[in-house]
Z-matrix of the N, CA and C atoms (Angstrom, degrees):
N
C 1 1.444
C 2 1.525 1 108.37
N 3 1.268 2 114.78 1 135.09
C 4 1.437 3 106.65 2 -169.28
C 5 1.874 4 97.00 3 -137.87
N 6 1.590 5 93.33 4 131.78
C 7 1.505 6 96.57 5 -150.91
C 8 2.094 7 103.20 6 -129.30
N 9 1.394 8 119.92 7 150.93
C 10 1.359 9 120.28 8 174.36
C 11 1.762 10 105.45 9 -96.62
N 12 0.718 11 115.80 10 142.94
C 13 1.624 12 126.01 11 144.85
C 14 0.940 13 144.67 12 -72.81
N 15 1.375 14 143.23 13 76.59
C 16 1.556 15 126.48 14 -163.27
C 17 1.555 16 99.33 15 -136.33
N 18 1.579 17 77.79 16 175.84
C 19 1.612 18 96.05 17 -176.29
C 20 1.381 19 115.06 18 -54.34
N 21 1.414 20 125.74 19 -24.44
C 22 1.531 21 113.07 20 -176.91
C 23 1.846 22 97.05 21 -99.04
N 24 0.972 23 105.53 22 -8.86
C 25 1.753 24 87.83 23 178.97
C 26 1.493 25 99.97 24 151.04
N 27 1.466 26 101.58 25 173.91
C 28 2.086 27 93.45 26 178.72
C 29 1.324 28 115.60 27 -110.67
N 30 1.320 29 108.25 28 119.90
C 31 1.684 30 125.50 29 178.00
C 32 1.794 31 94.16 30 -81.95
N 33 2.069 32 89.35 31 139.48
C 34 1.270 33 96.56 32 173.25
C 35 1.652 34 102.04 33 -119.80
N 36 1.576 35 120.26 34 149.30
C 37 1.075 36 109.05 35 -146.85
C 38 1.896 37 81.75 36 -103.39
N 39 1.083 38 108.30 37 148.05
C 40 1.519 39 123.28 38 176.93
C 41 1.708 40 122.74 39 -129.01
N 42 1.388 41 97.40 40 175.75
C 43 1.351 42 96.62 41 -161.46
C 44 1.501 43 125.19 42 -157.33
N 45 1.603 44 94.34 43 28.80
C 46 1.445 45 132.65 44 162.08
C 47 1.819 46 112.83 45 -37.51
N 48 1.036 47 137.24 46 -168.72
C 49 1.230 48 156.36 47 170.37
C 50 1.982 49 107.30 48 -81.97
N 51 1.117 50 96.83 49 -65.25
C 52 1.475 51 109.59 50 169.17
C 53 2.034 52 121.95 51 -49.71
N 54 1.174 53 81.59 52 -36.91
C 55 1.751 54 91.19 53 176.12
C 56 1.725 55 108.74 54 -68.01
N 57 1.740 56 99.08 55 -55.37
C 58 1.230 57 111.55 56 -169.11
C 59 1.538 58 132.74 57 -69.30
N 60 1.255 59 92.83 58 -21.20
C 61 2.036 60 119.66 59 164.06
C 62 2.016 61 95.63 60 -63.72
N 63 1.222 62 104.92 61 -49.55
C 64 1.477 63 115.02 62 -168.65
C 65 1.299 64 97.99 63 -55.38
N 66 1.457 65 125.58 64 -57.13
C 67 1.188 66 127.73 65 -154.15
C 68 1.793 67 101.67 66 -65.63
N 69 1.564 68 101.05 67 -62.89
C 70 1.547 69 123.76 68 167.03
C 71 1.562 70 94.05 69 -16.10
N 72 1.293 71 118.94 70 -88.90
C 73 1.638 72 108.85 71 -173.90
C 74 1.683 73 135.54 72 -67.01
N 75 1.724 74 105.02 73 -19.40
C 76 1.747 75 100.81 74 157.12
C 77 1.569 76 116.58 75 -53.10
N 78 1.298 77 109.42 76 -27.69
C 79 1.639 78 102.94 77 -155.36
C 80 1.532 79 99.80 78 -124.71
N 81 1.701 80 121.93 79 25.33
C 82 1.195 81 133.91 80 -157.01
C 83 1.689 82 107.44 81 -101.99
N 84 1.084 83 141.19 82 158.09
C 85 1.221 84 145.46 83 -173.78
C 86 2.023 85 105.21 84 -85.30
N 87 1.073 86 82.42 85 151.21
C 88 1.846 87 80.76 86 -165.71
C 89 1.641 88 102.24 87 -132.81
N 90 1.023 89 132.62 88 112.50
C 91 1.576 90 136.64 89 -175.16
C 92 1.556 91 98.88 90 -117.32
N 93 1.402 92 113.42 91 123.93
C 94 1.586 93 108.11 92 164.67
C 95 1.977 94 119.78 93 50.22
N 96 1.367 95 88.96 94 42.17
C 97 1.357 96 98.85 95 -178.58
C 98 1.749 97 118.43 96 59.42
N 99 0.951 98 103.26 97 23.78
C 100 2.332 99 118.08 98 177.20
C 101 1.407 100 76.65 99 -121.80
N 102 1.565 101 89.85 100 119.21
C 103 1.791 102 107.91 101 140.78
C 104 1.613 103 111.80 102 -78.91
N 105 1.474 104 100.72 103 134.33
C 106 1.501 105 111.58 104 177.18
C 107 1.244 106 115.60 105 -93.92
N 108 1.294 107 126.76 106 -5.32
C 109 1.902 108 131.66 107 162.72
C 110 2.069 109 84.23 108 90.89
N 111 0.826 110 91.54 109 -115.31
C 112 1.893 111 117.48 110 -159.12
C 113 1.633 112 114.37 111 10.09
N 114 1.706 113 108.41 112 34.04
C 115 1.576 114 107.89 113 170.01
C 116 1.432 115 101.10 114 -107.39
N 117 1.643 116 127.62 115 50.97
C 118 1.470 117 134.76 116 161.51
C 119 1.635 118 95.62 117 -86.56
N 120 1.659 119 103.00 118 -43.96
C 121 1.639 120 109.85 119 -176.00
C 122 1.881 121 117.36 120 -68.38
N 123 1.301 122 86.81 121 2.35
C 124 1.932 123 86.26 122 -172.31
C 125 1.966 124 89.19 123 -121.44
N 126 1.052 125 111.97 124 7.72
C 127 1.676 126 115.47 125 178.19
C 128 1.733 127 107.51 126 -59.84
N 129 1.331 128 106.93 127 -40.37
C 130 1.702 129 112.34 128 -161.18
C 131 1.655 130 107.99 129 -92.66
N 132 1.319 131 105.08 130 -31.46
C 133 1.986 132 123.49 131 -177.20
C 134 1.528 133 97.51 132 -73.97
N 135 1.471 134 113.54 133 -28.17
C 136 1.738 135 95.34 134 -171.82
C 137 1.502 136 105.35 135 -76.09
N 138 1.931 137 99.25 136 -37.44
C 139 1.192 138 102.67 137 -156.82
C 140 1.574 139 108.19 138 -64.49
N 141 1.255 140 107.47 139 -42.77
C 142 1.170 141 116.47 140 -164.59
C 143 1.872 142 118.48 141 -56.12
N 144 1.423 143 89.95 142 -18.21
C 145 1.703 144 117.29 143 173.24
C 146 1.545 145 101.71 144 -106.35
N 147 0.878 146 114.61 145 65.46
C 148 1.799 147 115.13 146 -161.67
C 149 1.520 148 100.40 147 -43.92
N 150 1.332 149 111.96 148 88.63
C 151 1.925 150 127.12 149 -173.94
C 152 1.482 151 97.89 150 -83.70
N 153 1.512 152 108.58 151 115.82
C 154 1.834 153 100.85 152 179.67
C 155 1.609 154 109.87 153 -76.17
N 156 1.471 155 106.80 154 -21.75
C 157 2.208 156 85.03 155 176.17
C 158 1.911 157 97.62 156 -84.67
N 159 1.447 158 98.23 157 -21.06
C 160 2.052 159 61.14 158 171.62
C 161 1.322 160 125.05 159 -91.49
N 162 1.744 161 116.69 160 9.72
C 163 1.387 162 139.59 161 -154.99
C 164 1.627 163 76.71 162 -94.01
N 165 1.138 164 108.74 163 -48.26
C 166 2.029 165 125.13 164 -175.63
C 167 1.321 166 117.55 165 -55.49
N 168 1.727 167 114.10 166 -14.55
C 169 1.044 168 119.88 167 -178.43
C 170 1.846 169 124.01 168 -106.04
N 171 1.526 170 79.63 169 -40.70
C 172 1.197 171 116.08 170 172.79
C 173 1.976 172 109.86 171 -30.98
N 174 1.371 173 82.74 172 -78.44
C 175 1.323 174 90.28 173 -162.23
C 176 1.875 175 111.77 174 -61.59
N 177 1.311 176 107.70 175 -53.35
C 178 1.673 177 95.91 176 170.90
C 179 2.152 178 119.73 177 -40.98
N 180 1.168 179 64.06 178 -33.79
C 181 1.865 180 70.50 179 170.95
C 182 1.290 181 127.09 180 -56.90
N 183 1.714 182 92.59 181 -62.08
C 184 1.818 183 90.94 182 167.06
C 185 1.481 184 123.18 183 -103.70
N 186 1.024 185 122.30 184 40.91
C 187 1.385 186 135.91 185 129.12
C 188 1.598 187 147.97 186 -120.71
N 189 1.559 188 84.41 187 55.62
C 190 2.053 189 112.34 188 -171.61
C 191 1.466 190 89.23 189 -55.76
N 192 1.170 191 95.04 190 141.69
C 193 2.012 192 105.64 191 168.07
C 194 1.397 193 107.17 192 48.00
N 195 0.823 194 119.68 193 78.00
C 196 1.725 195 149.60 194 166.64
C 197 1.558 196 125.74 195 -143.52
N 198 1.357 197 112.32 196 126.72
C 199 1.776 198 96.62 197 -167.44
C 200 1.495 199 96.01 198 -78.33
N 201 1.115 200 141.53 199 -3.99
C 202 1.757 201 121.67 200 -159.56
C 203 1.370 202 79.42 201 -107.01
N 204 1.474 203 140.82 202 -15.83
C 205 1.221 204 145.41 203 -147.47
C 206 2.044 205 93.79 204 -60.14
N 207 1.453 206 121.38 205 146.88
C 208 1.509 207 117.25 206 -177.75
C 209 1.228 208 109.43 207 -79.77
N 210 1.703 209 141.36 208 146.38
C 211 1.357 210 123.59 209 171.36
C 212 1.518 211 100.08 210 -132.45
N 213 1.114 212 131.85 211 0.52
C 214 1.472 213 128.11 212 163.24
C 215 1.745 214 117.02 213 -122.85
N 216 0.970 215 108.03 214 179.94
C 217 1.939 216 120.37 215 175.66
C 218 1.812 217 105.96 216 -48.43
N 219 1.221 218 99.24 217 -56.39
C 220 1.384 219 118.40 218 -168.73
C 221 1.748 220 102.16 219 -54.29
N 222 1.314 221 109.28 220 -58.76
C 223 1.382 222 94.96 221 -166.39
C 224 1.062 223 115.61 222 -99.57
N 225 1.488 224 107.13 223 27.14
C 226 1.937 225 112.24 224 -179.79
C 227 1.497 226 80.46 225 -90.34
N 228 1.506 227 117.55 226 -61.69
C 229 1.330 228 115.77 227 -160.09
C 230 1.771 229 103.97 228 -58.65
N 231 1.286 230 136.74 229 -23.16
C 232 1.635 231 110.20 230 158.47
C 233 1.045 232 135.57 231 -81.57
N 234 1.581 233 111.77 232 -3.56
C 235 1.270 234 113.24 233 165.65
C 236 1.637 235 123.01 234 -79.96
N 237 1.482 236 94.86 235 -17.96
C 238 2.002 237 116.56 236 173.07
C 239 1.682 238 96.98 237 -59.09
N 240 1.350 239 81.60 238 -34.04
C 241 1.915 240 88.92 239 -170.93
C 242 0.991 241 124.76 240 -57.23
N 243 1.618 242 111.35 241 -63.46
C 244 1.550 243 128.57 242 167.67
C 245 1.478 244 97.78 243 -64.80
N 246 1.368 245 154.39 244 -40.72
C 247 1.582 246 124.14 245 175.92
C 248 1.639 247 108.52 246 -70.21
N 249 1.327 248 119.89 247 -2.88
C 250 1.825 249 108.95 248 171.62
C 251 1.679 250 103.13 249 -80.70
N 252 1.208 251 132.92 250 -46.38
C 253 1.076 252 164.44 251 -116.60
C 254 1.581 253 81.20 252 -115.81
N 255 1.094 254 151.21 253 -85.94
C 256 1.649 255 161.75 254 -147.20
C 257 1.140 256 97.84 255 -88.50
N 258 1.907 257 132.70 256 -40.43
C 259 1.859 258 96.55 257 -174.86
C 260 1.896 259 84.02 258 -128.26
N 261 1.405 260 128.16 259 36.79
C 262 1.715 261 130.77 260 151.05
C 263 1.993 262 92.37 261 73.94
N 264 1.149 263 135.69 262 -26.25
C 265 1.085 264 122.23 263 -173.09
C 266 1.750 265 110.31 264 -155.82
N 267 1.501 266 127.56 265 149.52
C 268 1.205 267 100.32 266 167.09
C 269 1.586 268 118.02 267 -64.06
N 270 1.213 269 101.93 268 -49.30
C 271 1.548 270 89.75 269 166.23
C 272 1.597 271 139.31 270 -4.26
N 273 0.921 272 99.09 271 -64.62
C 274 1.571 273 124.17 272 174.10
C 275 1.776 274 102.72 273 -57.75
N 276 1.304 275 124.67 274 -60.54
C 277 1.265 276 142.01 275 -158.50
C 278 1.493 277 89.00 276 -66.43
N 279 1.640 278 121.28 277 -48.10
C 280 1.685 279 105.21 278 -172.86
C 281 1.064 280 94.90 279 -55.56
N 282 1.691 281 109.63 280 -73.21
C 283 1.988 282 131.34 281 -168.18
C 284 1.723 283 83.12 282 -10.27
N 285 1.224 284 143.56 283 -60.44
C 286 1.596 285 130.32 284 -135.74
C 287 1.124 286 105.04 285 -102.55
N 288 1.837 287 115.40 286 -25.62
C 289 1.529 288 107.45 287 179.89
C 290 1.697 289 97.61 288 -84.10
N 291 1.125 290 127.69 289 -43.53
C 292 2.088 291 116.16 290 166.43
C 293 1.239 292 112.15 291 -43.63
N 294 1.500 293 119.97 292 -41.73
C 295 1.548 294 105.28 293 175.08
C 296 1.599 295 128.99 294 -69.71
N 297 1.693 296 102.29 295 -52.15
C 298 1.806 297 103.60 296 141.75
C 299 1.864 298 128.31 297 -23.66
N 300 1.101 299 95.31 298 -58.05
C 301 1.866 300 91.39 299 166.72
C 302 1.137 301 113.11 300 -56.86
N 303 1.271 302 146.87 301 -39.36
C 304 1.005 303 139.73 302 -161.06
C 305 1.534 304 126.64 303 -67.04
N 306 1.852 305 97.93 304 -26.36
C 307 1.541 306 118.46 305 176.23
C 308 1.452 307 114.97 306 -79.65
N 309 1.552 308 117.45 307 -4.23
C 310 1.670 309 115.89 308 -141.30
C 311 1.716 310 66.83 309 -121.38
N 312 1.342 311 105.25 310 156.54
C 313 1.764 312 127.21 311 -168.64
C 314 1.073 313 100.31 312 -85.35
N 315 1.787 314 115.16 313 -49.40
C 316 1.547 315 134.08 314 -173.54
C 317 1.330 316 126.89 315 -69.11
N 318 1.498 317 113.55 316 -15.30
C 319 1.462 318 130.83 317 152.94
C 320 1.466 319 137.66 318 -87.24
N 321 1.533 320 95.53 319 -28.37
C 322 2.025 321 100.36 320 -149.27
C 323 1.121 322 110.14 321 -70.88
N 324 1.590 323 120.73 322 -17.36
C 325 1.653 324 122.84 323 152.62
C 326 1.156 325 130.33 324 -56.06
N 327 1.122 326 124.45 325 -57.39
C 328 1.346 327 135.68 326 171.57
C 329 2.102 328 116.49 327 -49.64
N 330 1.776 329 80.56 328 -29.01
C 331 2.002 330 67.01 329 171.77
C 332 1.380 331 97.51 330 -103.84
N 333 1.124 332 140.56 331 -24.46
C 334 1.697 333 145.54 332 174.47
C 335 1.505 334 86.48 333 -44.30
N 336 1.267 335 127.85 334 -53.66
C 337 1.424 336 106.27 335 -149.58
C 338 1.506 337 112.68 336 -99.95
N 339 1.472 338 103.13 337 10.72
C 340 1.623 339 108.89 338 176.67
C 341 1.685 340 93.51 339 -107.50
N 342 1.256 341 120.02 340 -8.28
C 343 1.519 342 84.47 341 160.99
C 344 1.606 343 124.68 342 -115.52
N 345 1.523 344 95.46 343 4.22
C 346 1.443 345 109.45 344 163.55
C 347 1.844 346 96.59 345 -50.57
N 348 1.250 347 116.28 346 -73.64
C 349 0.949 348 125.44 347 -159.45
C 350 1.894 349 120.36 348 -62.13
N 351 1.275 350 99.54 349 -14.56
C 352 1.746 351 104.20 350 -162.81
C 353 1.820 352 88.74 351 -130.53
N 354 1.475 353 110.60 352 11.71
C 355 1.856 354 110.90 353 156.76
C 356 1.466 355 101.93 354 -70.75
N 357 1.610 356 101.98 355 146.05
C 358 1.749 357 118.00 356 -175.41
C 359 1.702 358 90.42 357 -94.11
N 360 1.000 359 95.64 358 109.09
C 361 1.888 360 90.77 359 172.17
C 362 1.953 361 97.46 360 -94.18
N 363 1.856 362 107.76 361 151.83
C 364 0.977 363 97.27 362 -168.82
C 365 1.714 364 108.78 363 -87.66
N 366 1.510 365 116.29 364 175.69
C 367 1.304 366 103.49 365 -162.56
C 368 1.476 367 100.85 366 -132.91
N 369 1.805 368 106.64 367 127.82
C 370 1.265 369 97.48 368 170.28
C 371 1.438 370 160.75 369 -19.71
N 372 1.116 371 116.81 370 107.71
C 373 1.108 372 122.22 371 -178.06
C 374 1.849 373 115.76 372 -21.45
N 375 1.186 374 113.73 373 117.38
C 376 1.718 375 110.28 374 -178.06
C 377 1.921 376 107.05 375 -69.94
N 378 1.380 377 84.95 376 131.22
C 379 1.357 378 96.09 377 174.74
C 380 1.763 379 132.60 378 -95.37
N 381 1.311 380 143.86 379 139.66
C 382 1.121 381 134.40 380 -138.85
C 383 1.629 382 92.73 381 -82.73
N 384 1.113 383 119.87 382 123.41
C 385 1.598 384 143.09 383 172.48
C 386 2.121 385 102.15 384 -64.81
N 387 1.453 386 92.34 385 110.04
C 388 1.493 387 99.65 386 174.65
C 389 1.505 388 102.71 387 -85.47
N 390 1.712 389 108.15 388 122.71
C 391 1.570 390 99.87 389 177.07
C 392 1.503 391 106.98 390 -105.10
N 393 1.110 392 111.73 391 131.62
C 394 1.704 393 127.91 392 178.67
C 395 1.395 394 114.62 393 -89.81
N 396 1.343 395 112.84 394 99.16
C 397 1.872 396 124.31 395 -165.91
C 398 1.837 397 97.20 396 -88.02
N 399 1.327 398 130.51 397 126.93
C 400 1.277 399 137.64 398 -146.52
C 401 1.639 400 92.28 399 -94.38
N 402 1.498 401 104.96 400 127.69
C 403 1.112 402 124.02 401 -175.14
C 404 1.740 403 116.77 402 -61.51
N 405 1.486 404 130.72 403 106.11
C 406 1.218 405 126.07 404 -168.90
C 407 1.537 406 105.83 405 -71.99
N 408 1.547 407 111.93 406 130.82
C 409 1.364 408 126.83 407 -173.65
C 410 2.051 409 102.26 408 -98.12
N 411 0.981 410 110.13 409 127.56
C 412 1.202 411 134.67 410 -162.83
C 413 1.308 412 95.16 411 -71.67
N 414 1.937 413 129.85 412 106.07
C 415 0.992 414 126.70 413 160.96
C 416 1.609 415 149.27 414 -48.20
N 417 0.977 416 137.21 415 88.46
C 418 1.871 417 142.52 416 -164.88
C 419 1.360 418 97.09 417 -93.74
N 420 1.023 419 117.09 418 140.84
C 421 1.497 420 132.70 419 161.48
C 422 1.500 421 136.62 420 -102.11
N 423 1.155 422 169.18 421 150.70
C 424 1.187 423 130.00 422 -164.08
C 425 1.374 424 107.23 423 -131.91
């Protein structure tokens, strides 16, 4: 369970169906005033770049129906506060909410497959390049 501290009380961040629709549209593409949903797929790239306005979004998202939960500018930014303050960096605060996904059923794919993809596999050893110097053809004239 991975939880904030703040002045109004401690929000625990979840990862229900209801949270994850939330998140889907904080971080969702928006054309002509229609949210287009599909920011579930930009959930792991922000984090992993610990982005503080989607960190800003983030969290009201996954803590729907919570009284300490933030509902304006003002008290997102003290709750930014208390997550600098409780894990020393955002950094840290993603590092724990990616590891949190990992326990939740409805996530652990979605980060499985971002580090499938962003693992450093090691890379063959470089091999010595034979250079072929072009054989000079003996000029004749006729």
């Amino acid at each position: 369970m991975l939880t904030i501290n703040t002045n109004k009380g401690q929000l625990e961040l979840k990862f229900g169906l209801g949270e994850l629709n939330a998140v889907d549209k904080a971080l969702g593409l928006e054309v002509e005033k229609i949210n287009l949903g599909e920011g579930f797929e930009m959930l792991v790239p922000k984090l992993k770049t610990a982005n503080v306005l989607a960190i800003a979004k983030i969290i009201p998202a996954l803590t729907l129906g919570q009284k300490a939960r933030p509902k304006t500018d003002e008290e997102t930014l003290e709750v930014l506060k208390s997550v600098k303050e409780q894990y020393g960096t955002f950094n840290n605060f993603c590092d724990a909410v990616l590891e949190e996904m990992k326990n939740h059923f409805l996530t652990q794919d979605l980060v499985a497959d971002v580090e499938t993809v962003t693992e450093v596999t090691p890379t063959e050893q470089p091999q010595p390049v034979q250079v072929v110097q072009p054989v000079e053809q003996p000029q004749t004239t006729i």
